[in-house]
C-alpha angles and dihedrals in degrees: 000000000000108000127236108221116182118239080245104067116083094244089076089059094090094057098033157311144266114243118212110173102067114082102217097167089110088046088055098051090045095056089045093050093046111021122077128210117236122207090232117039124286121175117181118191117208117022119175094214097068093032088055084064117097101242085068082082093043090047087050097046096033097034101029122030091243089302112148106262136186123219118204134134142239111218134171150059128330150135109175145086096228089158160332138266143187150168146193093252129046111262122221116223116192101194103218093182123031106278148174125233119208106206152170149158126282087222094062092068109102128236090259086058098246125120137205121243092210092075090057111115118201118212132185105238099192124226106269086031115137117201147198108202108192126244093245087050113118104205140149142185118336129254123232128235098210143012099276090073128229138270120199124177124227123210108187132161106283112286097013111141092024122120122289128243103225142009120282112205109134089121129238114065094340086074079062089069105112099158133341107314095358122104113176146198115209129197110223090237091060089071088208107162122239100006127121110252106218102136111118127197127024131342091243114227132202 
């Protein structure tokens, strides 16, 4: 049985850490007003109506050193692993439901570009919560607490998760590329098509 740790313990330090000094109470309310929850998963990267809210430019200037950003959000229902991601920049995460991250550490992955799911930590990141999650964290969907789902917004430097321009197929961790600035790990059982399947063990479940 997988482990919940909380974002407070210091355990979570590694992956991440808690930030206290952006109000995203308006943010939540927005995303619950505009944003559905599936009964899958749907993450949507970039939507006008959270990025028109004044803490775009405190997420661009705080999180992000003035870089163009891009603020969406990834909603619905899920339990499992299925796979990892991760990017050249730390991602924020504002838990607007209660939630569980699945995570893990980019130097864990082996030379031959698997990586063990024994290795994955789970941690509560409780509704109101607003996250760093580092840039060599290896993370996915969330997964929900009840029955009503979760929704979780993503705040990432502008264009990261869109589609890429060309094939990346030069082998190592090139064959990783899934979209612009995501580079992912996928577990066969997950079925997600085109993705290198290089997670070993189980597909850990909540």
């Amino acid at each position: 049985m997988l482990e919940i740790k909380k974002v407070t313990d210091v355990s979570f330090a590694r992956y991440g850490h808690v930030i206290t000094d952006i109000d995203c109470t308006e943010l939540a309310a927005k995303v619950k007003e505009v944003t559905p929850v599936p009964e899958d998963v749907t993450y949507v990267p970039s939507v006008p109506e959270l990025e028109a809210l004044s803490v775009f430019e405190e997420f661009q200037t705080k999180g992000y050193g003035e870089l163009p950003i891009q603020i969406g959000y990834c909603n619905g229902h899920n339990k499992l692993l299925n796979g990892v991601e991760y990017h050249r920049s730390s991602e924020i995460n504002v838990a607007v439901t209660d939630l569980v991250l699945m995570l893990g550490s980019q130097q864990d992955i082996e030379a031959d570009m698997t990586y063990d799911s024994a290795k994955i930590e789970a941690f509560l990141v409780p509704a109101g919560t607003v996250i760093e999650v580092y840039a060599t964290t290896l993370h996915y969907a969330p997964c929900h607490v009840d029955d009503a789902g979760f929704q979780c917004v993503v705040v990432l430097p502008k264009d990261t998760n869109l589609p890429l321009d060309e094939a990346h197929d030069r082998g190592d961790e090139d064959r990783l590329l899934a979209a612009k600035n995501k580079w992912l790990i996928a577990h066969p059982d997950a079925h997600i098509e085109g993705a290198f399947n290089g997670i070993k063990g189980e597909n850990l479940s909540l």
